[in-house]
C-alpha positions in Angstrom: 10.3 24.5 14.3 12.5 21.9 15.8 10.9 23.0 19.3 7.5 23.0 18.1 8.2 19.4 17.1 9.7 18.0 20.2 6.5 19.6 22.2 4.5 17.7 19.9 6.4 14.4 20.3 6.1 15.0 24.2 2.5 15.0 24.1 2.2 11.5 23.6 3.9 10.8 27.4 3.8 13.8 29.6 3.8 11.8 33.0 6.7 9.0 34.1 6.2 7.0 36.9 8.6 6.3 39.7 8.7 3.0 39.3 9.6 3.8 35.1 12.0 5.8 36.1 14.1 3.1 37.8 13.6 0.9 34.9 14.8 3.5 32.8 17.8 3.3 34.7 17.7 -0.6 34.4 17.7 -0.3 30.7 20.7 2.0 30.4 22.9 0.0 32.1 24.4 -1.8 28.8 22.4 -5.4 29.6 21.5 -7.2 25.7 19.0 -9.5 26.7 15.8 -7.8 28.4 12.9 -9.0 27.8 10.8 -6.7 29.3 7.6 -5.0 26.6 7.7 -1.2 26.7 6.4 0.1 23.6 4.8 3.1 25.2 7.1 3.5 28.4 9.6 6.3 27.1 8.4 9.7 26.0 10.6 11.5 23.6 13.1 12.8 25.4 13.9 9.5 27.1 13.8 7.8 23.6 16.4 9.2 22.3 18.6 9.1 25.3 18.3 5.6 25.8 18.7 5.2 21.8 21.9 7.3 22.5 23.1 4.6 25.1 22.2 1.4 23.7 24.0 3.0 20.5 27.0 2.8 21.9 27.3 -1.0 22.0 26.8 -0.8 18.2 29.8 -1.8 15.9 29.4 0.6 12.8 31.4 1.1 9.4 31.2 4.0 7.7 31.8 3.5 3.6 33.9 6.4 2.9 33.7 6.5 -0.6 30.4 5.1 -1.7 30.2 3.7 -5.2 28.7 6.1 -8.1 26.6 4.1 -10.4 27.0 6.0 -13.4 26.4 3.6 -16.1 22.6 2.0 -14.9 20.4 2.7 -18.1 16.8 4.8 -17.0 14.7 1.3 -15.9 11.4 1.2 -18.2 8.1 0.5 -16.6 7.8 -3.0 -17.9 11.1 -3.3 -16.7 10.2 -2.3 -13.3 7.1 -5.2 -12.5 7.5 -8.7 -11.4 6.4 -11.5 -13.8 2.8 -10.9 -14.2 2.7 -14.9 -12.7 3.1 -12.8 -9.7 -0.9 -12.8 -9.4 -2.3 -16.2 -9.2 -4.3 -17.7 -11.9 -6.9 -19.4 -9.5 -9.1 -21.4 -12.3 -7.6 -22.5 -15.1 -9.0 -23.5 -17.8 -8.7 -26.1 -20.5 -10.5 -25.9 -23.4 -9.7 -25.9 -27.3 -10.5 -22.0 -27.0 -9.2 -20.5 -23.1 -9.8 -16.7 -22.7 -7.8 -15.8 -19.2 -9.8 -13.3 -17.9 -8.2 -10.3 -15.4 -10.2 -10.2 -12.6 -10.5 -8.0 -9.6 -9.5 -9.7 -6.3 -13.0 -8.9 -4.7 -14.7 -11.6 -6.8 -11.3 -14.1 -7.9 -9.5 -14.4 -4.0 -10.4 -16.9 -1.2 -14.0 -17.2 -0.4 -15.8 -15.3 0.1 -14.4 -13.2 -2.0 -14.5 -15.9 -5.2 -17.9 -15.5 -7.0 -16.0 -15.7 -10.4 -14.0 -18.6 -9.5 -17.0 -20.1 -8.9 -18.9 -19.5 -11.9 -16.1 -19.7 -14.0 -15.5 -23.6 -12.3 -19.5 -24.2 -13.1 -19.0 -22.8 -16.7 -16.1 -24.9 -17.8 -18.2 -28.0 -16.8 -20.8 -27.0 -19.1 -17.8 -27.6 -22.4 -19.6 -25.1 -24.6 -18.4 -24.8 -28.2 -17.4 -22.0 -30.5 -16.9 -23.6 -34.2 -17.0 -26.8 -32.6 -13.8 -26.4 -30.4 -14.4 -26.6 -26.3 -14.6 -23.1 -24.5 -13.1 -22.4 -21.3 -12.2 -19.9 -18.9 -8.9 -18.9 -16.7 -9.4 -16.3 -13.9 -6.2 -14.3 -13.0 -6.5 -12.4 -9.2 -5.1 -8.7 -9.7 -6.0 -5.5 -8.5 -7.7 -3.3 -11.0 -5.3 -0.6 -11.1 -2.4 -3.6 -11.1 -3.8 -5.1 -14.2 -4.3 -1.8 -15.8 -0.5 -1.0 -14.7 1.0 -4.6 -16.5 -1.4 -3.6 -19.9 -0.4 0.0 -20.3 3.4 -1.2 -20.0 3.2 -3.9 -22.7 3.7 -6.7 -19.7 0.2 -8.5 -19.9 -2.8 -9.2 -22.8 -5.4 -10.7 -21.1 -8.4 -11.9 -23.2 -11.2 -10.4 -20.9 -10.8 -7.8 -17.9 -13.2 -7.3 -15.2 -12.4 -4.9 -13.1 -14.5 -3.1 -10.3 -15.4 0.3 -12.4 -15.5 1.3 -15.6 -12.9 4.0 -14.7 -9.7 1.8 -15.2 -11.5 0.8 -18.7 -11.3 4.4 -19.5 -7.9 5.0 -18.4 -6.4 2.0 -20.7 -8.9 3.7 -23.7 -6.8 6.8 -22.8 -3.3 5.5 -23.1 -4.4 4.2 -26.2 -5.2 0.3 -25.8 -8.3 -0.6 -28.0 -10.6 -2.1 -25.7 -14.1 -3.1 -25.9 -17.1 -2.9 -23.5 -19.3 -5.4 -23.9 -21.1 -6.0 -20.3 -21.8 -3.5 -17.9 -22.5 -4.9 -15.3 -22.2 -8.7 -14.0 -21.6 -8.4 -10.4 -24.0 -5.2 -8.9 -21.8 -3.5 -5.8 -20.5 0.2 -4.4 -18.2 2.0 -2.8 -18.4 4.1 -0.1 -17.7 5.2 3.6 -18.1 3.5 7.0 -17.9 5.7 9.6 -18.5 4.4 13.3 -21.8 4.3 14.7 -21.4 6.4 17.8 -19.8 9.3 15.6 -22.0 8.7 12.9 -24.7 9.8 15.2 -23.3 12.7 16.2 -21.9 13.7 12.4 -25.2 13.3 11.1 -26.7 15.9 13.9 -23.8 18.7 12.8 -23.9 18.0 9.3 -27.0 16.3 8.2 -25.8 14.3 5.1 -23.1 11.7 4.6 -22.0 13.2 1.2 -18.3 13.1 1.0 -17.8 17.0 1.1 -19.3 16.7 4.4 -17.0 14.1 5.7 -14.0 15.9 4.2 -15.7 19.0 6.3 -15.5 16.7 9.3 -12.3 15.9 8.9 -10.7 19.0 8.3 -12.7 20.4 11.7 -11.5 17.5 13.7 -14.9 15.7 13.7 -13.8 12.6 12.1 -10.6 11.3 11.2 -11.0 9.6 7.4 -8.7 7.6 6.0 -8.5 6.3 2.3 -6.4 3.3 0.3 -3.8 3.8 -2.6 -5.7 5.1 -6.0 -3.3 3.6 -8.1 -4.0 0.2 -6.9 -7.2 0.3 -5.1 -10.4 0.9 -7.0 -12.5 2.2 -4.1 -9.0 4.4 -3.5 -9.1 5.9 -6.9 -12.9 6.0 -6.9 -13.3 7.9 -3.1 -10.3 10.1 -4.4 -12.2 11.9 -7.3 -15.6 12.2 -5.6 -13.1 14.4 -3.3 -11.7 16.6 -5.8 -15.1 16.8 -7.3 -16.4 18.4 -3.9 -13.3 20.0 -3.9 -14.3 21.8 -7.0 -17.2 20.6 -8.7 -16.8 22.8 -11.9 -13.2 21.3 -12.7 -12.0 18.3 -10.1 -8.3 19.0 -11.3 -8.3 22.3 -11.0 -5.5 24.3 -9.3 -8.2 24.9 -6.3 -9.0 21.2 -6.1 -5.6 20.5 -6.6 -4.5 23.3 -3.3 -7.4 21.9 -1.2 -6.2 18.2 -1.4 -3.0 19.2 -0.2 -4.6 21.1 2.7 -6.5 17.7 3.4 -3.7 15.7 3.3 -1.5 18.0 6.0 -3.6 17.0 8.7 -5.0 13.8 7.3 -4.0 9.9 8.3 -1.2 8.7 5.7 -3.0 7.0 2.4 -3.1 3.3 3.6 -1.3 1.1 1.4 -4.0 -2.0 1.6 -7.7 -2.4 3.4 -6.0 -4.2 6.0 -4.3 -1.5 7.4 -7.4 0.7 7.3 -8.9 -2.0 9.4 -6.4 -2.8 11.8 -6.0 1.4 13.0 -10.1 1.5 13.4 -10.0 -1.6 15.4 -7.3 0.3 17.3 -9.3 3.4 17.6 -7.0 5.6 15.3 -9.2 6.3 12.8 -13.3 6.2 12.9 -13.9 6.5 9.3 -12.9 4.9 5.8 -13.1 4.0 2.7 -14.4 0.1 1.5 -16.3 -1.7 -1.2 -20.0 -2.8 0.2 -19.1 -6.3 -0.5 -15.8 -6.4 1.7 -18.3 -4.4 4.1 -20.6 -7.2 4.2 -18.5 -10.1 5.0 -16.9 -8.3 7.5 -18.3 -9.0 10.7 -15.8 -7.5 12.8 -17.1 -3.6 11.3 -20.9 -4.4 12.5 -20.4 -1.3 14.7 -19.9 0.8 11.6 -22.6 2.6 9.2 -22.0 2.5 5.2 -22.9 5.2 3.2 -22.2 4.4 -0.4 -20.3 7.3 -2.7 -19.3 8.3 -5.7 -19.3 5.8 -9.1 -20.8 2.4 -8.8 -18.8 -0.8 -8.9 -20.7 -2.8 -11.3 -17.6 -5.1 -13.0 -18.2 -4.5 -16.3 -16.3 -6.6 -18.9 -13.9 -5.8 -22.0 -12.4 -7.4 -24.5 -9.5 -6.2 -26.6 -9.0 -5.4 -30.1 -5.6 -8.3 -30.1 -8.4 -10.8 -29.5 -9.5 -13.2 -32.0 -13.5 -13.9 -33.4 -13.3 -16.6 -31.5 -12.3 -15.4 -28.1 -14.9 -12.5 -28.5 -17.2 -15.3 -29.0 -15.9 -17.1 -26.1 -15.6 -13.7 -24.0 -19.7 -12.8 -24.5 -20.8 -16.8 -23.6 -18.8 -16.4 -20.4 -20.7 -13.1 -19.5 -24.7 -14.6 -20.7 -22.8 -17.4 -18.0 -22.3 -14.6 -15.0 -25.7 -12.8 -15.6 -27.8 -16.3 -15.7 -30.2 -16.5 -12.8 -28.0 -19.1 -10.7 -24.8 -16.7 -10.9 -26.5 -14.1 -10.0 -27.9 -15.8 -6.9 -24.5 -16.9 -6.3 -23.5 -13.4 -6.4 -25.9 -12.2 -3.6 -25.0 -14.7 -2.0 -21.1 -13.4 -2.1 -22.6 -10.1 -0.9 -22.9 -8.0 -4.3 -26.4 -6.9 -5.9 -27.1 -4.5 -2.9 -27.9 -1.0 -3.1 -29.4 -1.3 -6.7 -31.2 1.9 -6.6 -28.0 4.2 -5.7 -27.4 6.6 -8.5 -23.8 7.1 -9.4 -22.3 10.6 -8.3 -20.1 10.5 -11.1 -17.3 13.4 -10.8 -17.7 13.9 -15.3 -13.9 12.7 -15.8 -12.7 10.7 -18.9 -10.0 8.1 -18.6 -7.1 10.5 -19.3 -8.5 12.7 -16.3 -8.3 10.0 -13.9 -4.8 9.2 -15.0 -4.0 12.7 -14.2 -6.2 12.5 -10.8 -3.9 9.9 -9.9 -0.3 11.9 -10.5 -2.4 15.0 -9.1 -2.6 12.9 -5.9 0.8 11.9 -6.0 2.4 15.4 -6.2 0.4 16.1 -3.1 -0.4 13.1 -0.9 2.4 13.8 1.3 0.7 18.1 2.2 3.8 19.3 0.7 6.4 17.7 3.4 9.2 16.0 1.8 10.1 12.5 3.5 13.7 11.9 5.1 13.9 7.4 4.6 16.1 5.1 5.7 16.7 1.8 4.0 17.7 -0.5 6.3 19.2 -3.6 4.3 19.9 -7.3 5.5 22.8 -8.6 4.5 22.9 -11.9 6.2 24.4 -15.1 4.9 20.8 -16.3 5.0 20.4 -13.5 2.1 23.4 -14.9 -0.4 22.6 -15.5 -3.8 19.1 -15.2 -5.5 17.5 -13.6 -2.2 20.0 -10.6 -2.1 20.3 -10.3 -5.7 15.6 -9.9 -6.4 16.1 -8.0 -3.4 19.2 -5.9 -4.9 17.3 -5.3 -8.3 13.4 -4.5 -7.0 15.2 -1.6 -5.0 16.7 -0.2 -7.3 14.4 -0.1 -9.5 11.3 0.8 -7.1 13.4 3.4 -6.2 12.2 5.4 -9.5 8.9 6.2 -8.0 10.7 8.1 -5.0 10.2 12.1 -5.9 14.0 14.2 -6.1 12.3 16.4 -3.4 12.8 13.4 -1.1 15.8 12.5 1.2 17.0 8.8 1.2 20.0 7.3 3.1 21.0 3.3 2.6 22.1 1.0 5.6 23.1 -2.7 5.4 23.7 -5.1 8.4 24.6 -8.7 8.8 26.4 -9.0 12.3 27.6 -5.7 12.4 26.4 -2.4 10.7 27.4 -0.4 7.8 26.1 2.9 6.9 26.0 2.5 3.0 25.0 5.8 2.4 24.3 9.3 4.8 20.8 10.8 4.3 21.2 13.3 1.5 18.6 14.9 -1.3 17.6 12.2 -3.5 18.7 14.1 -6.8 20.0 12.5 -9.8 23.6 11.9 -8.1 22.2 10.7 -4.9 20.1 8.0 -6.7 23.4 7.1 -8.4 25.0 6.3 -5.1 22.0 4.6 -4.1 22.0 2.4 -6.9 25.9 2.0 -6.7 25.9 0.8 -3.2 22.3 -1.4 -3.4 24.4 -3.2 -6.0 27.9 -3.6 -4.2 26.3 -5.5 -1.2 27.4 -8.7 -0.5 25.7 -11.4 2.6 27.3 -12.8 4.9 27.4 -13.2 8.9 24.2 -13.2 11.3 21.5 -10.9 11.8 21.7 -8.0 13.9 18.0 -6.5 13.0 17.8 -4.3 15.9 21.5 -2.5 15.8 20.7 -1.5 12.2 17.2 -0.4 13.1 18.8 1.9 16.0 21.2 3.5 13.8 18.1 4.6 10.8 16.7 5.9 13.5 19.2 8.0 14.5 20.1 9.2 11.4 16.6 10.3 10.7 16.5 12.1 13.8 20.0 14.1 13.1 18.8 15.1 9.6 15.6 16.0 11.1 17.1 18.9 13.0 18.5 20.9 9.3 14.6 20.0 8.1 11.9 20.0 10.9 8.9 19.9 8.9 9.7 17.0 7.4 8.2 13.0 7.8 10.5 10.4 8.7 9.7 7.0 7.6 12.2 4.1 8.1 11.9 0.7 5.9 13.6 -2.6 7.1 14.0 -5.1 4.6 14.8 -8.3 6.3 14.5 -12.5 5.3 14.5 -13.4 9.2 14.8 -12.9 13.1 17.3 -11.0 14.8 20.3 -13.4 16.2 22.7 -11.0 17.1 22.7 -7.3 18.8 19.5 -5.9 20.6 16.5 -7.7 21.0 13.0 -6.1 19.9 12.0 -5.9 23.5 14.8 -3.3 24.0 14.2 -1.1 21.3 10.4 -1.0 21.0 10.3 1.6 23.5 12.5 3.6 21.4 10.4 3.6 18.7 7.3 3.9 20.6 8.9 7.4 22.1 10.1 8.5 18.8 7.3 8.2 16.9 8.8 7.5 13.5 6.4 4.7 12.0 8.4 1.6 10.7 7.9 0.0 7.5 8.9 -3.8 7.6 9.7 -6.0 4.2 9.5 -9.8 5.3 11.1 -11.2 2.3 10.6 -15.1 2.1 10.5 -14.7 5.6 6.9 -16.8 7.4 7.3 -15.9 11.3 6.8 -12.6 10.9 5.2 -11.6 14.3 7.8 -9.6 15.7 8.2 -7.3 12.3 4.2 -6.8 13.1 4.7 -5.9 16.4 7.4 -3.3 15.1 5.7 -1.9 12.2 2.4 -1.6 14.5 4.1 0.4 17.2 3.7 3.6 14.8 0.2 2.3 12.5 2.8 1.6 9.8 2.6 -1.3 7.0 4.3 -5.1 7.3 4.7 -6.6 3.1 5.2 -9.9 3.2 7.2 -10.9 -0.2 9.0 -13.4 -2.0 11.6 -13.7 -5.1 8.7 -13.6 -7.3 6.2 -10.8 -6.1 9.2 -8.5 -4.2 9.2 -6.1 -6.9 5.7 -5.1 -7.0 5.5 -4.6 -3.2 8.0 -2.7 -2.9 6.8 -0.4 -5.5 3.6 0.1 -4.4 4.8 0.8 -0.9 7.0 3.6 -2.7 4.4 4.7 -4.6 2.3 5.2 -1.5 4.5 6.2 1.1 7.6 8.3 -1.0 
């Protein structure tokens, strides 16, 4: 296995020039300060014999006796999220009566994506009554899955929510929050696939329809390569993610065959993305040639002309609930805001914005009730991965930059994100300020492993400068050493980091490195602005770059856990 890895890894740079070869020798001579940009100048072998050498000039500590953290209570759900404050409110409202309403981000962002801020703006300048008190409105931007996330854990009681489908209105019926239809639709749009012209032309030849049976088809034949976005988060995620187990099986989508034909998929499928972004930046790379995106987002994105939507699976109407902990009054409030959105100038306004297309596309709904997308979602989890476990590093900045409340969100939204990494997974821990400290050696994440985890994630301390690069090179090299006892495995390595490098290797010297390895690099900018040189890293290997702060760190990282481990 280990061979049949390495051949694969050399694939990616079979020939070496002359002329790379003497810079090869250049770069092993122990110099810290080229500058010279080689992500894809080293092949594999060359990788990890210049990693070997620049290694040496390393200062590392061992911890001996890492700490056991045996008395850290199990950390609840609600325990686990970031002040819902975390998502913007982005109109607020101030009327005798304000219902906040929880609003998905494709209608309450930055315009274009804003058609509810708008009307909601327009509507509290009307000052309508209820009982002669002032209505008005507040629109909070969350994801749909987020927003269902905070309510199911007790963390958040909106007034209204208006998410993209009705299936996260099902799923909080399921866990047992009484919730209340009242609109189905106030903003028409779909979901669906784009898939690039030029290989549209020739899928449509080979296998007539764009249904997504036939794209998974594609895929799996090598016709296509499809990627997708987190259903836990992303509505178009969770929505594209059934209408595939319902081709998968369309008697039973959770079946044990969907269930074995998913993890198929995902063995030779692109990673799930973690947001739309990503999906965007690998096609304009060439990576993939088909995804997943709402028609709206499709529209006022100029830069995917080349691309052909085909709209799938359930529509994405934004209907609109109110809860059973609202008052007579805020249900009165709730239903005036709604006769508001569906009023002739809203609705222009909304076509406008790019929704109200496709008005004759008939759902395919996949028959599921809210607890069966629930379980669609855990179904996915078990096997997004094809059955590989994951060796991760955490590579931890220490810094004095880091000291006091930086270090300490940062210490806390680890620990407890790391409750959505599986026990089949392996995890190691390393820190860094000027010099580097292997926290914890790559091991089983198992009950005692997570202990020492959260026992050293806790004991670390910030102080020094900032030797990103040295801690980075010794991740990787402990992912590639545990990847010789488990060679079927993925490596993933995470940096968590509040600013540039200042000490150590610079990123010019070991992007090469990771461009040969091929172990795709997960960056955390945490209250961090410049962050062009993480992007460069993280987009050497098509992995993810969160920008965070104290506020929103915890959420971000558990989503990129909950995605990626």
């Amino acid at each position: 296995m280990k061979e049949e890895r390495i051949m694969k890894k050399r694939m990616l740079s079979l020939l070496l020039t002359a002329s790379l070869a003497a810079g090869l020798l250049t770069g092993c001579s122990g110099a810290r300060t080229e500058n010279d940009d080689r992500e894809d100048a080293l092949s594999y072998d060359d990788a990890r014999a210049e990693m070997a050498t620049l290694l040496k000039k390393v200062s590392v500590r061992n911890v001996d006796d890492p700490i056991l953290d045996i008395y850290s209570d199990e950390v609840s759900e609600a325990e686990a999220l970031a002040d819902i404050d975390t998502f913007p409110i982005t109109v607020e409202g101030r009327g005798d009566i304000n219902i906040e309403v929880a609003a998905a981000t494709e209608m309450s962002a930055d315009a274009p994506d804003d058609w509810m801020n708008e009307v909601a703006k327009r509507f509290n300048k009307e000052q309508y009554t209820v009982g002669g008190r002032t209505v008005s409105v507040s629109v909070r931007k969350i994801t749909s899955g987020e927003a269902v996330t905070y309510m199911n854990a007790g963390a958040y009681e909106p007034e209204v929510f208006a998410p993209s489908n009705f299936a996260w209105g099902e799923m909080l019926k399921a866990s047992g929050i009484g919730i209340n239809k009242i609109e189905d639709r106030i903003a028409g749009n779909t979901a669906g696939i784009l898939i690039r012209k030029d290989v549209y032309e020739t899928f449509i030849d080979k296998y007539k329809d764009a249904t997504v049976g036939n794209v998974l088809t594609a895929s799996n034949a090598g016709d296509l390569t499809f990627a997708y976005t987190n259903p836990y988060t992303s509505s178009t995620g969770l929505n594209i993610l059934t209408a595939m187990l319902k081709s998968f099986d369309p008697d039973n989508p959770l079946s044990d065959k969907a269930s074995e034909a998913l993890l198929e998929y995902q063995k030779k499928s692109p990673p799930v993305a973690y947001t739309t972004a990503v999906l965007r930046n690998s096609a304009k790379k060439g990576i993939i040639n088909a995804m997943v995106m709402e028609e709206q987002a499709y529209v006022n994105t100029p830069e995917l002309k080349d691309y052909v939507y085909v709209p799938a699976g359930i529509r994405h109407d934004h209907p609109i609930y109110t809860f059973d902990w609202d008052s007579d009054e805020e249900k009165q409030a709730a239903q005036m805001f709604v006769d508001y959105c569906k009023n002739e100038k809203s609705q222009k306004l909304a076509t406008e914005k790019g929704f109200n297309r496709h008005d004759d596309y008939q759902a395919q709904d996949p028959g599921l009730d809210g607890a069966e997308y629930l379980a669609a979602q855990k179904l996915w989890k078990q096997n997004k991965n094809g059955g590989k476990p994951i060796i991760a590093v955490f590579v931890a900045d220490v810094s004095g930059s880091m000291d006091g409340e930086p270090l300490n969100a940062l210490k806390s939204s680890l620990i407890n994100a790391s409750n959505y990494i599986g026990s089949e997974h392996y995890v190691g821990l390393v820190s860094y300020a000027s010099k580097v400290t292997v926290n914890l050696p790559i091991e089983q994440f198992d009950a005692t492993q997570r202990a020492y985890f959260a026992g050293e994630v806790k004991n670390l301390s910030a102080v020094g400068g900032t030797a990103t690069y040295d801690a980075m090179l010794v991740g990787l090299d402990m992912l590639e050493k545990k990847a010789e006892e488990i060679p079927d495995a993925k490596l993933m390595l995470f940096v968590l980091t509040d600013g540039d490098q200042n000490e150590g290797w610079s990123l010019n010297r070991v992007t090469p490195i990771v461009g040969g390895l091929q172990i795709p690099i997960y960056s955390i900018a945490y209250n961090y602005s410049n962050t062009d040189d993480l992007e460069r890293l993280s987009n050497i290997n098509e992995a993810a770059i969160i920008k965070a702060d104290s506020d929103d760190i915890a959420n971000q990282i558990r989503n990129l856990f909950n995605v990626q481990l």
